[in-house]
C-alpha angles and dihedrals in degrees: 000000000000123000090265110063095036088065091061098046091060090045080064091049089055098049083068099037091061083061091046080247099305089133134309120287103251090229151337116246110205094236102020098046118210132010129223117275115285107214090189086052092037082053104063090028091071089066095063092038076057098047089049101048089053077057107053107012089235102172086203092068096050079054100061092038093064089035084054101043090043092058100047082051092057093039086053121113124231089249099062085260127130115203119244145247127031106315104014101265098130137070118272123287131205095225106051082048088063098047099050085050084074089061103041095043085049090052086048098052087046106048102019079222101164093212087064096047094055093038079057091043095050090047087052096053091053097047084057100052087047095052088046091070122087102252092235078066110041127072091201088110133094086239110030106244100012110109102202121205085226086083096084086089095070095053081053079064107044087051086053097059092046101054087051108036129052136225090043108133136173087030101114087049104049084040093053096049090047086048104050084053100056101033080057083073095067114123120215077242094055101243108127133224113254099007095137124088085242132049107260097002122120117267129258108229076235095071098033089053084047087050089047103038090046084058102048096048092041089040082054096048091047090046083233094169090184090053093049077049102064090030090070087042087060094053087045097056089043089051092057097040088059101043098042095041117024134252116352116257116243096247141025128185112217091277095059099243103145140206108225097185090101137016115219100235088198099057084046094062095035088048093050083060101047086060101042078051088049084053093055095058101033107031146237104347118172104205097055089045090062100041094043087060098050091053081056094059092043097055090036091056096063099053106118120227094265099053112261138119129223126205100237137053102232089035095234092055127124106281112069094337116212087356128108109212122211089225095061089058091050095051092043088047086051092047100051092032 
């Protein structure tokens, strides 16, 4: 593990420590400090903490897994439900459930610790009843009544838990019927309907790598052969996009038109991954190899000394200005891990 990444790594480490490992601070602002603890972002985190400790047999990241995954057990409703927003302070969202659910599965999976499996289980259940609404009726959603195409990912999750743990039923139909629906926004030029944060704004490359990436790894669990397809499609097109023209811009609207003020440091990392994945199920392909590369040294380059990485390329760019979100270490560990 090179000096890099190990600096960031323990930036991640201190971003629990500052909450005596009652979840991660979802970022450090350059002239506020840290923020308060993001369960959502605490969620998913767990997952890497766990990875690199497989690597190194660090016995301080096996301890901020478990911190991490206690407190999000104590912070749990009795729904299933966790609540939403840095902090905690908002009513639960579909979406931060589901990405918790990766931690806690992964925790599960680690330790067999039973409190774990049902915390996994509970979140499940809910994710289903809330899937089952139509989107116009639930206000489980960032913004009430939009249904954004970012929630495959947590489809990815729910799948997830259900391939691991037992006892999980109705997943693969109430999956299959979200999917389909997202996956019915997709463009012949691979841009996809509703992948913004907000209805009718240009898309982050974070949340166009979380769309993209949601549909390879539910399309593999279904064994959906025409998803992993386009999919591929997708990390072709970015690959060229990014050898044939320079760094990604840190937004796109549907019809691809980017604005190259900033880069988002967080998609090019999430999207470096999404092609070495779609390495994994398709094979050696050159020219993902080498964009996907080139996403990592863009990502890389903008890691400050102390570890941290901000969301934006300048830092004071567009996505997450002057902070340096939590999330944006997690996806760069996992892209250089």
């Amino acid at each position: 593990m090179c000096a890099e990444v190990k600096k960031t790594l323990h930036w991640l480490q201190r971003s629990i420590a500052v909450h005596a490992g009652r979840g991660s601070a979802g970022y450090y602002h350059l002239w506020r400090g840290w923020s308060a603890a993001y369960p959502e972002t605490t969620g998913y985190l767990i997952e890497t903490l766990w990875d690199y400790y497989r690597l190194t047999s660090d016995e301080s990241l096996r301890r901020d897994a478990l911190s991490c995954t206690d407190w999000l057990c104590d912070i749990q409703q009795a729904d299933g439900a966790w609540p939403g927003g840095i902090g905690g302070n908002l009513a639960p969202l579909l979406f931060d459930t589901g990405m918790i659910l990766f931690g806690m599965t992964r925790s599960a999976l680690e330790t067999g610790d039973p409190r774990y499996a049902e915390s996994a289980r509970r979140a499940v259940a809910w994710l289903i009843q809330e899937f089952a609404k139509a989107p116009a009726l639930r206000n489980s959603d960032y913004v009430s009544g939009y249904d954004p195409a970012y929630n495959a990912r947590a489809l990815w999750a729910m799948l997830y838990a259900e391939k691991y743990l037992p006892n999980l039923t109705e997943v693969r139909t109430i999956v299959s019927g979200a999917l389909n629906r997202y996956t019915g926004g997709i463009r012949p030029e691979l841009s996809v309907a509703d992948w913004s944060f907000r209805p009718g704004e240009p898309a982050f490359t974070h949340t166009i790598a979380y769309i993209w990436r949601g549909f390879l790894e539910a399309a593999c669990l279904l064994d959906d052969k025409n998803l992993q397809e386009k999919a591929l499609l997708f990390g072709h097109k970015i690959a060229d996009m990014r050898l044939q023209n320079g760094p990604l811009a840190g937004t796109y609207d549907e019809a691809w038109r980017g604005d190259f003020s900033f880069q988002c440091v967080t998609g090019n990392a999430q999207l470096c991954i999404l092609l070495r994945r779609l390495e994994q199920v398709f094979g050696a392909d050159e020219k993902l190899h080498s964009a996907a590369a080139l996403l990592y040294e863009d990502a890389r380059s903008a890691v400050w000394p102390g570890g941290g990485v901000p969301g934006s390329k300048p830092f004071w760019g567009k996505y997450q200005g002057f902070r340096f979100p939590n999330w944006a270490a997690k996806f760069l560990l996992d892209a250089g891990g």
